[in-house]
C-alpha positions in Angstrom: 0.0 0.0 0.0 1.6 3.5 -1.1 1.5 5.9 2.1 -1.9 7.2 2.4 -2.8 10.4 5.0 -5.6 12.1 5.5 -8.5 11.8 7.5 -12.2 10.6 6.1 -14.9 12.0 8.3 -17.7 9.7 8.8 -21.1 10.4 10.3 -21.4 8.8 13.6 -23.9 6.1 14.5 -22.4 4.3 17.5 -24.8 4.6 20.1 -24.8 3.6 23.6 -27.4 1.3 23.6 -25.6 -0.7 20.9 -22.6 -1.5 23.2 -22.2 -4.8 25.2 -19.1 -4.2 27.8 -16.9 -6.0 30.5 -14.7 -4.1 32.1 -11.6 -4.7 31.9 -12.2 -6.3 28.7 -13.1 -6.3 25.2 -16.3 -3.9 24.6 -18.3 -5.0 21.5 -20.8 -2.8 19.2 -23.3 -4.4 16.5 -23.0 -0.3 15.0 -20.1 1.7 13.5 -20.0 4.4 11.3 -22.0 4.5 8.2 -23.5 0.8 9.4 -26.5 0.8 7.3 -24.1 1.1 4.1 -21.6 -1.5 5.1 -24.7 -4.0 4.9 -25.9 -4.2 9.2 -29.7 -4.8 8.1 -28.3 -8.0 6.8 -25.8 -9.0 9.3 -22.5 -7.5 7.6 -22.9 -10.0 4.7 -19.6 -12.6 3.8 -18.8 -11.8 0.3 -17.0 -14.1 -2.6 -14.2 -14.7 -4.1 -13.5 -12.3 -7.0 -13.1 -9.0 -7.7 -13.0 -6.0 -5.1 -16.0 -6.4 -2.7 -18.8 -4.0 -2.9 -19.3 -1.6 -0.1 -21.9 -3.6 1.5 -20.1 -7.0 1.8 -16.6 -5.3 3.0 -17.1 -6.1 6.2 -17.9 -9.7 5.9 -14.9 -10.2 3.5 -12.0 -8.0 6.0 -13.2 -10.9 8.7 -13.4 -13.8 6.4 -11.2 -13.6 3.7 -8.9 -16.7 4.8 -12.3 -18.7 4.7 -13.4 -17.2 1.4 -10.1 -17.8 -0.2 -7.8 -20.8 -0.2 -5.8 -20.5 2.9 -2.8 -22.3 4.9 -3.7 -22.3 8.5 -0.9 -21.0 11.3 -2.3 -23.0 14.4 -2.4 -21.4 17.6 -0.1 -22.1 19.8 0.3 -25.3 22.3 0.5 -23.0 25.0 -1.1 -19.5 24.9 0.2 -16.2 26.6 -2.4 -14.1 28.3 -2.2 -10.4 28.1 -3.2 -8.8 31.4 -5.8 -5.8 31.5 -6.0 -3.1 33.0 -9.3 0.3 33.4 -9.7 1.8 29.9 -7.6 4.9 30.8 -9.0 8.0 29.3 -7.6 9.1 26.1 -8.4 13.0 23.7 -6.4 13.8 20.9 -6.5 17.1 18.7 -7.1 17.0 15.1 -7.7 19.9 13.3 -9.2 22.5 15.4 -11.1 20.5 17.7 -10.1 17.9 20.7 -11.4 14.6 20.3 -12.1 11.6 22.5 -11.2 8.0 21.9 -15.1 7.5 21.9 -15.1 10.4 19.1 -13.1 8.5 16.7 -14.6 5.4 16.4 -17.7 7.3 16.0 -15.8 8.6 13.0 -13.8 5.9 11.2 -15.3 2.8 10.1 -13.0 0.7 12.4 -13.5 -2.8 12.8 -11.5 -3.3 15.9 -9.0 -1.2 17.9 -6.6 -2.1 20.8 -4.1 -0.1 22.4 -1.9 -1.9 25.1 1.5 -1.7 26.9 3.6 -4.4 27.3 1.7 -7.4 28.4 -1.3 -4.9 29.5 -4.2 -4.4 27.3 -5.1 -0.9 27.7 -8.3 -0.4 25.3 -9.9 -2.8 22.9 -13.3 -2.2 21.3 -14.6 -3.7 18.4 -17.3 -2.1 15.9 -20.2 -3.6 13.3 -20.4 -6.7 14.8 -17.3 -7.8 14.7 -15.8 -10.1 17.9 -12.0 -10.8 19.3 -12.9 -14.5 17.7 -12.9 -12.6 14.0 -10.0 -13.5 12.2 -9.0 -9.7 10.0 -7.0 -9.8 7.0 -4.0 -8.0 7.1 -3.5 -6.5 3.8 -0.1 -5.3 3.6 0.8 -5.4 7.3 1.9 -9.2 5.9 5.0 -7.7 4.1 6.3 -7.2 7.4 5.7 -10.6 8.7 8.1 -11.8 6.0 10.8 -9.6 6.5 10.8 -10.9 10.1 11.2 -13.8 8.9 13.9 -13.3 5.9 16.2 -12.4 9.0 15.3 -15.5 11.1 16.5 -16.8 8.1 19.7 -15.3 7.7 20.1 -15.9 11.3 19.7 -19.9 10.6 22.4 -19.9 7.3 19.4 -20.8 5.4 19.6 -17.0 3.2 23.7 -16.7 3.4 22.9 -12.9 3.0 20.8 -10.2 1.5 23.2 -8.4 -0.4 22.9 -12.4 -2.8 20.7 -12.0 -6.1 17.3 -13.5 -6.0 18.4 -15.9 -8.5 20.5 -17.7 -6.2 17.7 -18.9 -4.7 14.7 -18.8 -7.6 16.1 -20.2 -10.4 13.1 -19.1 -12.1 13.9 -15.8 -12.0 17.6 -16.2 -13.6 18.0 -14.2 -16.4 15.2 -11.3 -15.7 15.8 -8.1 -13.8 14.1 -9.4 -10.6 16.6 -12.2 -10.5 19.3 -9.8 -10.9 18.1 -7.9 -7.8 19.6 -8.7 -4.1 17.3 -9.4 -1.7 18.2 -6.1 0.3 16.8 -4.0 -2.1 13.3 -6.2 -2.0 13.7 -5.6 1.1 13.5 -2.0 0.8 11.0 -1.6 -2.0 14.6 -0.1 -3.8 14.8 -2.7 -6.6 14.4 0.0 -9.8 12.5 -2.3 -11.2 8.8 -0.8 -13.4 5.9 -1.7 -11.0 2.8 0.2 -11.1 0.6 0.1 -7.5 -2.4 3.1 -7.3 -5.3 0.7 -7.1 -7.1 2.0 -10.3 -7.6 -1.6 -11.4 -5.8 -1.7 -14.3 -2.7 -1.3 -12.8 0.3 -4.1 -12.2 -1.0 -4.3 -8.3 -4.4 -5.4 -10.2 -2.6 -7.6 -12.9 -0.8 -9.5 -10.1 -4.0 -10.4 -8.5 -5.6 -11.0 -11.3 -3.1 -14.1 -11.8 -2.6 -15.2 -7.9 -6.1 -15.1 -7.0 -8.3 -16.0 -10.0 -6.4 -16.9 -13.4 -5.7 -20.9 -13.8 -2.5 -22.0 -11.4 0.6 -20.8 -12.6 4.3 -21.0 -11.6 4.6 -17.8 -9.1 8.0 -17.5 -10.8 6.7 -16.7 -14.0 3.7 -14.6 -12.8 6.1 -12.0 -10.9 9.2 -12.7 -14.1 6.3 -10.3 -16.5 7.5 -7.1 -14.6 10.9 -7.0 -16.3 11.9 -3.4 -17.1 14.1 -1.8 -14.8 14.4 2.3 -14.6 16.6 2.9 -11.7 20.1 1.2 -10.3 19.1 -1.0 -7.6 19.5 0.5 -4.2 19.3 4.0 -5.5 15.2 4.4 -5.4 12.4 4.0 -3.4 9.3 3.0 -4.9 6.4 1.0 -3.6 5.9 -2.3 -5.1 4.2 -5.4 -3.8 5.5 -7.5 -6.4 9.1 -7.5 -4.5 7.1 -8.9 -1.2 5.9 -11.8 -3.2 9.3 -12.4 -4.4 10.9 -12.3 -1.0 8.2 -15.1 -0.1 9.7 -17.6 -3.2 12.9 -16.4 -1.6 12.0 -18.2 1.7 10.3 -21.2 0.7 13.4 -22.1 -1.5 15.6 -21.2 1.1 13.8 -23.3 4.5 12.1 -25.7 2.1 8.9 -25.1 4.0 5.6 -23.2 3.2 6.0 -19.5 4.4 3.1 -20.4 6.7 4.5 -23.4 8.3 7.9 -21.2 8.9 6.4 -18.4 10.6 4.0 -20.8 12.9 7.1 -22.7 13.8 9.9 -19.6 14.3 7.0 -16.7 15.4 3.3 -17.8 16.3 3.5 -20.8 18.9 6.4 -19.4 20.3 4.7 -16.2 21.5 1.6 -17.9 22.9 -1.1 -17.0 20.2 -4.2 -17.8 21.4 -6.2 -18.2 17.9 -5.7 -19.9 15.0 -4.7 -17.9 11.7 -4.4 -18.5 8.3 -2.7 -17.0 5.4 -4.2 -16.6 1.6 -2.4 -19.0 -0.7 -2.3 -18.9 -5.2 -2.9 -21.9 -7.1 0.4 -23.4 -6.9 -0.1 -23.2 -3.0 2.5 -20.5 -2.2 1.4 -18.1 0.2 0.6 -14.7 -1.2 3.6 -13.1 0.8 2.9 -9.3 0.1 -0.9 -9.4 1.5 -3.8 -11.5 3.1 -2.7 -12.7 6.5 -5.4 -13.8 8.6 -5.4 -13.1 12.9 -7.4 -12.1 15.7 -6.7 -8.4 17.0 -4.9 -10.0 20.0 -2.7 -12.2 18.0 -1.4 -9.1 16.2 -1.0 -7.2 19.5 1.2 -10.1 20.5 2.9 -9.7 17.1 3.2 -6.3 17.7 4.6 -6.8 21.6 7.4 -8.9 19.6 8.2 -6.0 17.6 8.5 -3.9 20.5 11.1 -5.8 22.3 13.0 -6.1 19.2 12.4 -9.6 18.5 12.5 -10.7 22.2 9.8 -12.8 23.8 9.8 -13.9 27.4 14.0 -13.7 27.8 13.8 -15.5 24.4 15.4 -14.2 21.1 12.7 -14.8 18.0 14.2 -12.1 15.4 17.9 -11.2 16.1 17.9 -8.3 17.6 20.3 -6.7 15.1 17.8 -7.8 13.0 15.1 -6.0 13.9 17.3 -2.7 14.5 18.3 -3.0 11.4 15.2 -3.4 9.4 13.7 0.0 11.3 16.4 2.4 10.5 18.3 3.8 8.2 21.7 3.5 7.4 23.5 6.9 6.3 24.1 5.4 2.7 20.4 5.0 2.2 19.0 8.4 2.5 16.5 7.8 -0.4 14.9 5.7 2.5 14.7 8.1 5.1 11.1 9.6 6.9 10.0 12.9 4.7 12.7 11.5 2.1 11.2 8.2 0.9 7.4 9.6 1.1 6.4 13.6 2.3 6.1 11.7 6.0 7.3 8.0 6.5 10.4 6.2 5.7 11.0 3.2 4.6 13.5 -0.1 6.5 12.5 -3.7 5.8 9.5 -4.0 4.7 8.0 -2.0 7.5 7.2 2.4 7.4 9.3 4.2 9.5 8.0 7.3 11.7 10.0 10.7 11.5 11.3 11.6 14.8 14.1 11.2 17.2 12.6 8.4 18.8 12.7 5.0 16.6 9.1 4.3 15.8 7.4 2.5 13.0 4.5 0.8 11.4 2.7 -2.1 9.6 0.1 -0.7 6.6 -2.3 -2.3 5.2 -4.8 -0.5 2.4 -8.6 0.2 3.9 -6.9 1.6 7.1 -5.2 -1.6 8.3 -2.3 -0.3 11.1 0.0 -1.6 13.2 2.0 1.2 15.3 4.8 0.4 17.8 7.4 2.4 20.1 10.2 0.0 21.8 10.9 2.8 23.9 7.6 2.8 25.7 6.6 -0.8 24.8 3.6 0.9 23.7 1.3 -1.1 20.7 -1.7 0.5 18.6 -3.5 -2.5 16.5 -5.9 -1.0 14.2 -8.2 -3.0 12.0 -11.0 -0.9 9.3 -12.9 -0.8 6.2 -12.2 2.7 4.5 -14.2 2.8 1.7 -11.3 3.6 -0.4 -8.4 1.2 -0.7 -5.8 4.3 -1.1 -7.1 7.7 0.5 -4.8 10.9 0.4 -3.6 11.1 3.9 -6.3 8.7 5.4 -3.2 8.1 8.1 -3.8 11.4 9.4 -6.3 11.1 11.9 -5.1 7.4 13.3 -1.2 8.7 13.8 -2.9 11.9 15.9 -4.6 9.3 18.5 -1.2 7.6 17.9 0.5 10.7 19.2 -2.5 11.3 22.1 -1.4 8.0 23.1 2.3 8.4 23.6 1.7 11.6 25.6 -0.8 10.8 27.6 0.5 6.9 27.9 3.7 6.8 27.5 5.4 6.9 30.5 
């Protein structure tokens, strides 16, 4: 997803009577904003596979894609890790001209479900249009992320020798094209110079990509992603968004662990931090998983996710990610200033697959089109997960809005 951010204002229709709470816990609404067109008078509808969903059947699809489209399921793990809770503190943020509640912005964004926590503390976690801590939310592009994670475990194991090899070392397919000819550090930083078109018109190379993952006949992957072949920049020189480079760092990993990217990240990742749900992630017709997209989790299991993130790759006294690793992927080096916050895009920069938050402070994020966020500070151990169904799948600064609750937060809990 290209960096989106500005705020859409929606006309609230939350109402009190519509919410269900424990406290601490979860707090659940059957409403949200704009309900009636996201399809409530029929239950938030499950769509089908094909095509982008219509307004009405968004909801149903964000929280069942992995069982409308052919998944590999990341079992939960053998033992689960329990987040404690604490009193929903009391949160107001400024946008614009006028101070807002946390109340106030679900009222206006079409979030689907929104937790804030510290640590191991779950702070805040409400949920909108009937939507439950058992839904399962696709991830979008908060995936590419995921596998970046899991390119350094990689590394780490001798299983990748090191990034700065060509792709074609390990996908033969690709010897000969311009992809194979890219090292898997610049995939890694969207820096390949390689023509890729992604602005969601659907007729662009984002759509053509689909188009042959998720509905043409079964085809090699290879040979799907070896059609973009025209290179207009010196690798490592660039940045430019391209999803097609995520999909190659996942033919990348299955080559190099000989095991489904699913089954890697369930074995190195999900059971090892305790999630508590079943996921799943969307597969193409050869049965590779479709790296740069369509994970599947419960908000919770990306909070724990997220938690990981925050300690730099350390769970429980134990090392998932190398450190280095993860300190690595979320900054940027002095020769890469084309990567750099306010460089890369007018706000965010760019490390390993992950959007990097201008500042002193090291702080990044996990995108996702529709309004799909992941934000994290190691500093304060502090987490957003962010889950919604913007109408729009790219909004000009859509991002505004969520990164000044993001900021509230900090301030107000950050200490």
């Amino acid at each position: 997803m290209p960096v989106i951010f500005a705020a859409a204002v929606w006309a609230p229709s939350a109402c009190a009577e519509d919410i269900r709470t424990a406290e601490p816990g979860p707090v659940f609404s059957d409403s949200g904003p704009d309900a009636d067109l996201y399809g409530a008078a029929d239950g938030y509808p499950v769509g089908t596979r094909g095509g982008v969903p219509q307004l009405d059947k968004l909801v149903g699809v964000y929280s069942h894609f992995g069982e409308i489209y052919p998944s590999r399921a990341v079992v939960r793990a053998t033992a689960p890790w329990q987040f404690k809770r604490a009193p929903e503190p009391s949160i107001a943020y400024s946008f614009g001209a006028e101070r807002l509640s946390i109340a106030d912005y679900l009222k206006r964004n079409p979030v689907t479900g929104l937790l804030i926590a510290r640590d191991d503390t779950i702070l805040y976690e409400h949920y909108q249009y009937a939507r439950t801590d058992h839904d399962r939310f696709v991830s979008q592009s908060m995936a590419k992320t995921l596998v970046a994670m899991l390119v350094g475990i990689a590394v780490s194991e001798g299983r990748i020798k090191s990034i700065d090899d060509l792709v074609s070392t390990y996908v033969p397919g690709l010897a000969g094209t311009e992809y194979g000819n890219t090292s898997i550090r610049a995939l890694l930083t969207m820096s390949s110079g390689v023509q890729f078109s992604e602005v969601y018109d659907g007729n662009d190379d984002i759509a053509r990509l689909g188009r042959a993952l998720f509905v043409d006949e079964p085809k090699d992957p290879a040979a799907i992603v070896a059609q973009f072949n025209t290179r207009t920049a010196p690798p490592g020189t660039r940045w430019h968004y391209a999803s097609v480079e995520t999909e190659i760092l996942g033919l990348v990993l299955r080559s190099a662990t000989a095991m489904p990217v699913a089954d890697y990240l369930h074995d190195r990742i999900w059971d090892p931090i305790g999630a508590e749900a079943d996921a799943s992630w969307a597969i193409d017709g050869s049965g590779q998983e479709i790296a740069f997209c369509c994970f599947n989790a419960t908000l919770r299991d990306y909070a724990r996710l997220a938690r990981l993130l925050a300690h730099d790759g350390a769970w429980e006294g134990r090392q998932l990610i190398p450190r280095q690793w993860l300190l690595d992927a979320t900054t940027v080096r002095p020769a890469d200033g084309h990567l750099a916050p306010r460089v890369a895009t007018p706000y965010f920069g760019y490390g390993y697959q992950v959007w990097l938050l201008p500042g002193e402070q090291r702080r990044f994020a996990l995108l996702g089109i529709r309004g799909q966020v992941i934000l994290v500070d190691p500093a304060s151990k502090l987490v957003m997960v962010h889950t919604a169904v913007r109408q729009k799948p790219s909004e000009p600064a859509a991002l505004r809005e969520p990164l000044a609750l993001w900021s509230a937060v900090l301030q107000q809990l950050g200490q």
